[in-house]
C-alpha positions in Angstrom: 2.9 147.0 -56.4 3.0 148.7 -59.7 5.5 147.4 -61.7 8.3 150.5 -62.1 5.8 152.6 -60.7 3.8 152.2 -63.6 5.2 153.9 -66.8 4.6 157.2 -67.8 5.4 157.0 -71.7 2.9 157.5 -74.7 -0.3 158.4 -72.4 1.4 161.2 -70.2 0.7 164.3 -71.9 -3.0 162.5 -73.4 -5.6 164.7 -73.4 -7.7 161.0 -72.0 -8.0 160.3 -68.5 -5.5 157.5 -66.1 -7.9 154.5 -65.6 -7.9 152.9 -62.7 -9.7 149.3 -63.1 -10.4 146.9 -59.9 -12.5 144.0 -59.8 -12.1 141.1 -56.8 -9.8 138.6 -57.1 -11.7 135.9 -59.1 -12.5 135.0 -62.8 -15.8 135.6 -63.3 -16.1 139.1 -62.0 -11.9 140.0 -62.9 -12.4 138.5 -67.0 -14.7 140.8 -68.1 -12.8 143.8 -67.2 -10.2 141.8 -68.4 -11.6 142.4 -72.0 -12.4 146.1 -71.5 -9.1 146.4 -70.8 -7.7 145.7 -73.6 -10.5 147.2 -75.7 -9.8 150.2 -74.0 -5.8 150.1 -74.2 -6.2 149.8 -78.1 -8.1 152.9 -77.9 -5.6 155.3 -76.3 -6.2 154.7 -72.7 -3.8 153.9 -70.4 -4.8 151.5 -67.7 -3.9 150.6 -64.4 -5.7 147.7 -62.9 -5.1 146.7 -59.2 -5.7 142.7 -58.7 -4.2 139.8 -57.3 -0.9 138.6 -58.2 -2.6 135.6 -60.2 -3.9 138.1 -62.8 -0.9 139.9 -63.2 -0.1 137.9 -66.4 -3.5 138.6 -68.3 -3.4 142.1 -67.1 -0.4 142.8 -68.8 -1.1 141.0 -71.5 -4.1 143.8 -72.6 -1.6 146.0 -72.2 -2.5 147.5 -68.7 -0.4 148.1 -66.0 -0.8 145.8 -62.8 -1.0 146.9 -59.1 -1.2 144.5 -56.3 -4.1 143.4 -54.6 -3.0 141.2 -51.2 -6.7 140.9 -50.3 -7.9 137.3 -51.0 -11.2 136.9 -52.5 -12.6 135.4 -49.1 -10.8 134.0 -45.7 -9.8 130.7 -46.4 -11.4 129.4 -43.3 -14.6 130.3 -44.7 -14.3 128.4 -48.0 -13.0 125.5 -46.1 -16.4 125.2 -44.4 -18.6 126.9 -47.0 -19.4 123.7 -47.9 -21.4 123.0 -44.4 -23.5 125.8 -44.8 -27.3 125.0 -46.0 -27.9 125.5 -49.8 -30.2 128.3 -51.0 -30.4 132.0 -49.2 -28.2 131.1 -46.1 -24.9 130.1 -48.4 -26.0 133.0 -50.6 -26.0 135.2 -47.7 -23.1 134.0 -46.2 -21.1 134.1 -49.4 -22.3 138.2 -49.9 -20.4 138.9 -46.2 -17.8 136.9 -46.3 -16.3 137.8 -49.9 -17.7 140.7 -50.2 -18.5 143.2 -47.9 -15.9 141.3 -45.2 -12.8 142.3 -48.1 -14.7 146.2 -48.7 -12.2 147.6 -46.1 -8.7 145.5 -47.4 -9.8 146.5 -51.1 -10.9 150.0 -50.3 -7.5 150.6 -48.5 -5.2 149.7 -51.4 -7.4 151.5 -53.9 -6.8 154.6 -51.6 -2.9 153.7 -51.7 -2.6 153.4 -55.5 -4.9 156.9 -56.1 -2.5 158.6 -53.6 0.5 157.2 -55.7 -1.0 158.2 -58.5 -1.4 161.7 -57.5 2.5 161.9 -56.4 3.9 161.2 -59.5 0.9 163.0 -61.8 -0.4 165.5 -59.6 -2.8 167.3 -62.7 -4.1 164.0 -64.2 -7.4 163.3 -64.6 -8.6 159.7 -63.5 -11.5 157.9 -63.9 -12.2 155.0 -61.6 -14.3 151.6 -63.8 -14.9 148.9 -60.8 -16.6 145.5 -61.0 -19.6 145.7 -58.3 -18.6 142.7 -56.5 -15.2 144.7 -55.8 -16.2 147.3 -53.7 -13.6 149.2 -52.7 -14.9 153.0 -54.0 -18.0 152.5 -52.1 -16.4 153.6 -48.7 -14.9 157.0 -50.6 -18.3 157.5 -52.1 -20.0 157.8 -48.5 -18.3 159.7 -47.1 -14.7 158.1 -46.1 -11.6 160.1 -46.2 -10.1 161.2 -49.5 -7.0 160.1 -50.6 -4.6 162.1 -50.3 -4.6 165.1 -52.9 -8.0 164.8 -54.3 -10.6 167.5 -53.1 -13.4 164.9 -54.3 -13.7 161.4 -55.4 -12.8 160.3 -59.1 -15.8 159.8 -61.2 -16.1 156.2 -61.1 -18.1 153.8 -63.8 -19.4 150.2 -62.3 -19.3 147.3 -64.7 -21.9 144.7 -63.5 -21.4 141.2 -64.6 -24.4 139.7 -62.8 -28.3 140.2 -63.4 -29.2 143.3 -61.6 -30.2 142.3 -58.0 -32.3 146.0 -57.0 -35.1 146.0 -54.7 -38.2 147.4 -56.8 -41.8 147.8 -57.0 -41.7 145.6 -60.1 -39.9 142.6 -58.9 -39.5 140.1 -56.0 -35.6 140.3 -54.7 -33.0 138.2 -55.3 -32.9 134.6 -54.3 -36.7 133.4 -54.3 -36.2 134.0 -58.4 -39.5 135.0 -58.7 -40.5 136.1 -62.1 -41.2 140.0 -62.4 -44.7 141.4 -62.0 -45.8 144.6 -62.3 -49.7 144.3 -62.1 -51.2 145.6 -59.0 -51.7 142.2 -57.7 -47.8 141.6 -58.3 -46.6 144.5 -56.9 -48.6 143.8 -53.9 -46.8 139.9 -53.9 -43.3 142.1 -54.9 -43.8 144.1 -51.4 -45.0 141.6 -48.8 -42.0 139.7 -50.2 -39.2 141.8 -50.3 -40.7 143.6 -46.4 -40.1 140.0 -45.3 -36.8 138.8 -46.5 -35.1 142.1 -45.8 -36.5 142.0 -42.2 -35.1 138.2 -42.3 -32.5 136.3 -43.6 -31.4 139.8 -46.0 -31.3 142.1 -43.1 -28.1 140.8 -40.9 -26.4 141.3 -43.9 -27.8 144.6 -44.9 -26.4 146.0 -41.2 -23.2 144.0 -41.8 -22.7 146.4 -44.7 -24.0 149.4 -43.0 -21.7 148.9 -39.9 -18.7 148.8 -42.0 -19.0 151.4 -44.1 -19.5 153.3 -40.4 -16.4 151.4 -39.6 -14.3 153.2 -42.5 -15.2 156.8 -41.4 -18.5 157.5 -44.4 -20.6 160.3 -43.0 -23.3 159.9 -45.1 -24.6 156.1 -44.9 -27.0 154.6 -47.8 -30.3 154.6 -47.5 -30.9 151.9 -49.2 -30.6 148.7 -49.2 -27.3 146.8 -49.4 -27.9 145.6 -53.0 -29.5 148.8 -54.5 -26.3 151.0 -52.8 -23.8 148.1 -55.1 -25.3 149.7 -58.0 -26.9 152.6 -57.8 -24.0 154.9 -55.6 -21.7 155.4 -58.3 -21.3 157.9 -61.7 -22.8 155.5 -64.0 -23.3 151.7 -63.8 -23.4 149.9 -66.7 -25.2 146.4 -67.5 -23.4 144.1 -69.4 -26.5 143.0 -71.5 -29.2 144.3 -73.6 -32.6 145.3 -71.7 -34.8 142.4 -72.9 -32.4 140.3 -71.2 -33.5 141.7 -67.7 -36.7 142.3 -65.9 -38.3 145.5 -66.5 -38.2 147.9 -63.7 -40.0 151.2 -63.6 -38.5 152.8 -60.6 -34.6 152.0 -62.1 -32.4 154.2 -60.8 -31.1 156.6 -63.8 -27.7 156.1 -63.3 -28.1 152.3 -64.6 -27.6 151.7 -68.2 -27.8 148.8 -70.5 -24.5 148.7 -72.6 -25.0 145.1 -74.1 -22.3 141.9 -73.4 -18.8 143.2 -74.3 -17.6 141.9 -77.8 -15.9 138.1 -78.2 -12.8 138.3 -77.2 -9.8 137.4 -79.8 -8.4 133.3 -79.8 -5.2 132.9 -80.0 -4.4 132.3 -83.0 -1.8 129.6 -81.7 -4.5 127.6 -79.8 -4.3 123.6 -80.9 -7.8 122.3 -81.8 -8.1 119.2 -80.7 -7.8 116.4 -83.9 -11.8 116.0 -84.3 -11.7 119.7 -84.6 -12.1 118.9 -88.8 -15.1 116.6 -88.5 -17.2 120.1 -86.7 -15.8 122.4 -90.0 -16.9 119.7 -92.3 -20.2 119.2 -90.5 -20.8 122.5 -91.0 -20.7 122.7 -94.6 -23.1 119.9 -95.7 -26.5 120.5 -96.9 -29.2 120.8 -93.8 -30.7 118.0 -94.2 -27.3 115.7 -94.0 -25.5 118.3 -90.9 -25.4 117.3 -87.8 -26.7 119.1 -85.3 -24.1 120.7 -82.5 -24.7 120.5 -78.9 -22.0 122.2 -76.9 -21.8 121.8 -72.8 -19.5 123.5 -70.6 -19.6 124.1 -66.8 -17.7 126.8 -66.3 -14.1 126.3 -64.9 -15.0 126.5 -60.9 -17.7 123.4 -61.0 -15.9 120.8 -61.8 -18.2 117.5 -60.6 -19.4 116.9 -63.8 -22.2 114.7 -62.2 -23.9 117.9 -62.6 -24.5 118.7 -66.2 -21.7 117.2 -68.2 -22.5 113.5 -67.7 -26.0 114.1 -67.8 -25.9 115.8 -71.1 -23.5 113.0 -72.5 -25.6 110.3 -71.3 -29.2 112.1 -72.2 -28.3 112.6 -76.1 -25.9 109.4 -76.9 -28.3 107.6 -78.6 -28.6 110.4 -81.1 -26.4 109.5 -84.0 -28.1 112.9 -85.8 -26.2 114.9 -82.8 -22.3 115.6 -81.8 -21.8 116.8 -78.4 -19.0 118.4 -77.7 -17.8 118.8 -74.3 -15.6 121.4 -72.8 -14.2 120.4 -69.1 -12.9 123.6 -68.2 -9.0 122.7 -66.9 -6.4 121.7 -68.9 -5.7 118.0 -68.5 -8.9 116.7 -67.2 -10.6 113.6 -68.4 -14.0 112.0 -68.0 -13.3 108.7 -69.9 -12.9 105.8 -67.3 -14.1 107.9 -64.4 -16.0 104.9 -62.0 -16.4 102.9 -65.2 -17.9 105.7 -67.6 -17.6 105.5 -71.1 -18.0 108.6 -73.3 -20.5 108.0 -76.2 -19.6 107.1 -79.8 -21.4 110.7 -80.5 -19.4 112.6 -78.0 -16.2 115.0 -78.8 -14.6 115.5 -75.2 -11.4 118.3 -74.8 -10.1 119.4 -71.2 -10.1 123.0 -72.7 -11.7 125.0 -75.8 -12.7 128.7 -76.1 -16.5 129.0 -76.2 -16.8 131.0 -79.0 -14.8 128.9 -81.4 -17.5 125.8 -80.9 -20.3 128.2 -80.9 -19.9 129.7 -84.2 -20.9 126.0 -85.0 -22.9 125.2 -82.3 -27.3 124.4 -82.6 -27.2 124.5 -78.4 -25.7 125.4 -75.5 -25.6 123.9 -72.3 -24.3 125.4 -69.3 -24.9 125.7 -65.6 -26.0 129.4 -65.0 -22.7 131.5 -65.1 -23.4 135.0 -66.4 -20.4 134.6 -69.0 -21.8 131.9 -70.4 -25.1 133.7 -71.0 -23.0 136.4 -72.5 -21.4 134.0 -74.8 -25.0 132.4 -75.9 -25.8 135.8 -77.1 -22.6 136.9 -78.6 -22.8 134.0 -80.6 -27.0 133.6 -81.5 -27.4 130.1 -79.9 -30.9 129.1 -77.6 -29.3 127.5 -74.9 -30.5 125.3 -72.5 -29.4 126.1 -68.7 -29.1 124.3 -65.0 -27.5 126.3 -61.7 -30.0 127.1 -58.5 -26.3 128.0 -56.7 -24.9 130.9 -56.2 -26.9 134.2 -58.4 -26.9 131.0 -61.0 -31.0 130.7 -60.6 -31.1 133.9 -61.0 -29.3 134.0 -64.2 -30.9 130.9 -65.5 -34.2 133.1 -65.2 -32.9 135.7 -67.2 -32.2 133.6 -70.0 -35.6 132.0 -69.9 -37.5 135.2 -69.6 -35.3 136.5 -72.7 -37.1 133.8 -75.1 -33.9 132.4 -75.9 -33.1 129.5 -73.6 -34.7 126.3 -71.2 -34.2 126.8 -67.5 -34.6 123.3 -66.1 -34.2 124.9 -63.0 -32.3 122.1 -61.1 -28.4 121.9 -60.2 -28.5 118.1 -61.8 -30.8 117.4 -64.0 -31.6 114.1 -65.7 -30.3 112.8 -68.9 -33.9 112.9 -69.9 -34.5 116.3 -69.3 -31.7 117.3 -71.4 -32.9 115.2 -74.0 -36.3 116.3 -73.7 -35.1 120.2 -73.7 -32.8 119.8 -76.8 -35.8 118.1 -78.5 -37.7 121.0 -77.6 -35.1 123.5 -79.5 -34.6 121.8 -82.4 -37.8 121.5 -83.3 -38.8 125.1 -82.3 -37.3 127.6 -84.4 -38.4 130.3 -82.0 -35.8 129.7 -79.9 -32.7 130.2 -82.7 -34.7 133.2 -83.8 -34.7 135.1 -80.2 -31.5 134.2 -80.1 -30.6 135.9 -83.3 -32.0 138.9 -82.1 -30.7 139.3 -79.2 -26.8 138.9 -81.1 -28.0 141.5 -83.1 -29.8 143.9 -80.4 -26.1 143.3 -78.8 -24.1 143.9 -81.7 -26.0 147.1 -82.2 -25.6 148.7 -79.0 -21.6 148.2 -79.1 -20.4 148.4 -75.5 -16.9 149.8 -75.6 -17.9 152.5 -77.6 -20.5 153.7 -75.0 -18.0 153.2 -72.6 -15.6 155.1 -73.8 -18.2 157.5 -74.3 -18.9 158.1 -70.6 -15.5 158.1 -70.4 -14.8 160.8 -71.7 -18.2 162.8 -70.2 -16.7 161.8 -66.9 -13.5 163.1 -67.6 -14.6 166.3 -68.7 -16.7 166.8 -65.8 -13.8 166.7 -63.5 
């Protein structure tokens, strides 16, 4: 519930719209909106962002209000045996019904309870709805499903997308294969036998999944389209949180897609302990090239925790280079690697169970990571090539996005070998191509400035109403 109803103070009589933020209940899709949010609130807007009760904390801590999402992010008997499931485009398929389109009804159904709140208590405000795509919930109202109660028509509504864009198109193959994109005749020709086959197979019980319930919540006017194009192309305006050369190029995009760039670094606390090595990285930094160091950070995110992965590998590929600190970032507070079945972290290894990524990075020569889009982001914000390994979940996907960008090795495994880590790193620091694409694309970013073309289309939205 909203807490007191949600306040009516400073933003009442505000010429800017009510926003209304969702995003499902888990921290890759909710932290990004997490940061517009408070972006946004230290522009004028007033916020109210409906999420589970684990977020309620960070919510209010950008200054938005917080409204209670009791949908989980999937049934819990499905993650218990989501492990059982074969890897590849069955668990990916699986994982698009059963947390997705599955909680589209739950979600949808509060969203419609806190507009129709809303509308009680500020009958003349204007609102403008900003959704994460995996969230769902205005896509029902958007075909066709029942208004809430006193609106005549939906409020405009702006989707953030925090993964590559997954769009069926002339110019590229469709998600999962991670084909590269191809837009010669030849390759359109592959893109279309492809993406004819896969949506007749393994895509298209999931496709009607998402047809039947929409048809299930009362839309009258069904998509045409298929499942993935409808999650971003249905709404106002969609925005992509990265700049264009970091995606395919796609002739036939739909209009209503825009690039904003990755939202800005978010701020560290400025009571966050370093950990006690944290001098010896400052210092580095400072000596002349030839006597620094060079900085290899490696991170896995804070969902994949079997560091067999990526973490050990990395530690093990570059520990006999005394001309290299790794520093390792485990992702939960309290965990440890040293004296796991008998390993011993290198002499040239910095280990901490937690650190913000872009405090390293601002020192860093690489970064390694396992595919997460926010980790991407942060390679960018921060100018550093990066060298990447994920095939699950859309992490191929974003792995390929990085290496088609100029500024990052895909080693296009889940584990790779200490050797191909070495082997990779090797290849960056001796490649000055990489540190320059990477430079670019930090500035190419910088330049676009998200929130401001956010609030931009804000405000068109709003006075469009």
């Amino acid at each position: 519930m909203v807490a007191d109803g949600y306040s009516q103070s400073a933003q009442k009589d505000s010429t800017k719209p009510l926003l209304v933020l969702t995003a499902p209940p888990v921290m890759g899709h909710t932290t990004p909106l997490l940061r517009l949010s408070k972006a946004l609130v230290k522009r004028g807007f007033q916020i109210l962002f409906m999420s589970a009760l684990e977020f309620k904390n960070a919510i209010e801590k950008t200054g938005a209000e917080f409204y209670e999402s009791k949908t989980p992010f999937a049934d819990p008997s499905y993650l218990g045996s989501r492990h059982k499931l074969p890897p590849g485009l069955p668990t990916l398929m699986a994982d698009m019904e059963n947390m997705f389109i599955k909680q589209m009804a739950p979600r949808s159904l509060e969203l419609r309870s806190l507009l129709e709140l809303i509308r009680e208590r500020e009958p003349s405000r204007k609102v403008v709805l900003i959704t994460e795509t995996m969230s769902l919930a205005p896509l029902p109202f958007i075909f066709g499903a029942p208004l809430p109660k006193g609106y005549t028509k939906f409020p405009k509504t702006i989707n953030i997308n925090t993964v590559p864009i997954m769009l069926l198109s002339v110019d590229t193959g469709i998600t999962g294969p991670c084909l590269p994109p191809d837009s010669t005749d030849s390759g359109r020709a592959r893109n279309k036998i492809i993406n004819e086959m896969l949506v007749r197979g393994p895509f298209g019980g999931t496709d009607k999944v998402f047809h039947q319930t929409l048809k299930e919540l009362g839309c009258t006017s069904l998509p045409k389209v298929f499942f993935q194009n409808a999650w971003l192309d249905s709404y106002d305006t969609t925005f992509q949180l990265c700049v264009p050369s970091l995606e395919y190029p796609r002739s036939d995009l739909h209009l209503s897609i825009r690039f904003c760039g990755a939202l800005p670094k978010g701020e560290i606390d400025p009571n966050f302990q370093y950990p006690s090595w944290w001098s010896e990285i400052q210092s580095n930094a400072v000596l002349p090239a030839d006597s620094r160091k060079k900085v290899v950070a490696v991170a896995q995110g804070t969902v994949a925790l079997d560091y067999a992965d990526l973490i050990l590998p990395t530690l093990k590929g570059l520990a006999e280079r005394p001309d290299v600190i790794v520093v390792c970032i485990l992702g939960v507070r309290g965990a440890t690697i040293h004296g796991e079945n008998g390993f011993e972290v290198p002499a040239n290894a910095r280990v901490v169970d937690f650190l913000p990524y872009d405090s390293i990075l601002e020192y860093a020569d690489i970064f390694i990571t396992n595919g997460g889009y926010g980790g991407l982001a942060h390679g960018v914000l921060n100018g550093v090539p990066m060298i990447l390994a994920g095939t699950s979940e859309d992490k191929a996907e974003v792995c390929a996005r990085g290496a088609y960008a100029g500024f990052a090795i895909n080693l296009k495994v889940q584990r790779p070998t200490g050797e191909q880590i070495l082997e990779a790193s090797n290849k960056i620091f001796t490649d000055p191509a990489f540190k320059h694409t990477a430079l670019r694309l930090m500035q190419d970013n910088e330049d676009l400035d998200a929130i401001s073309i956010i609030e931009r289309q804000i405000l068109k939205h709003a006075n469009t109403v």
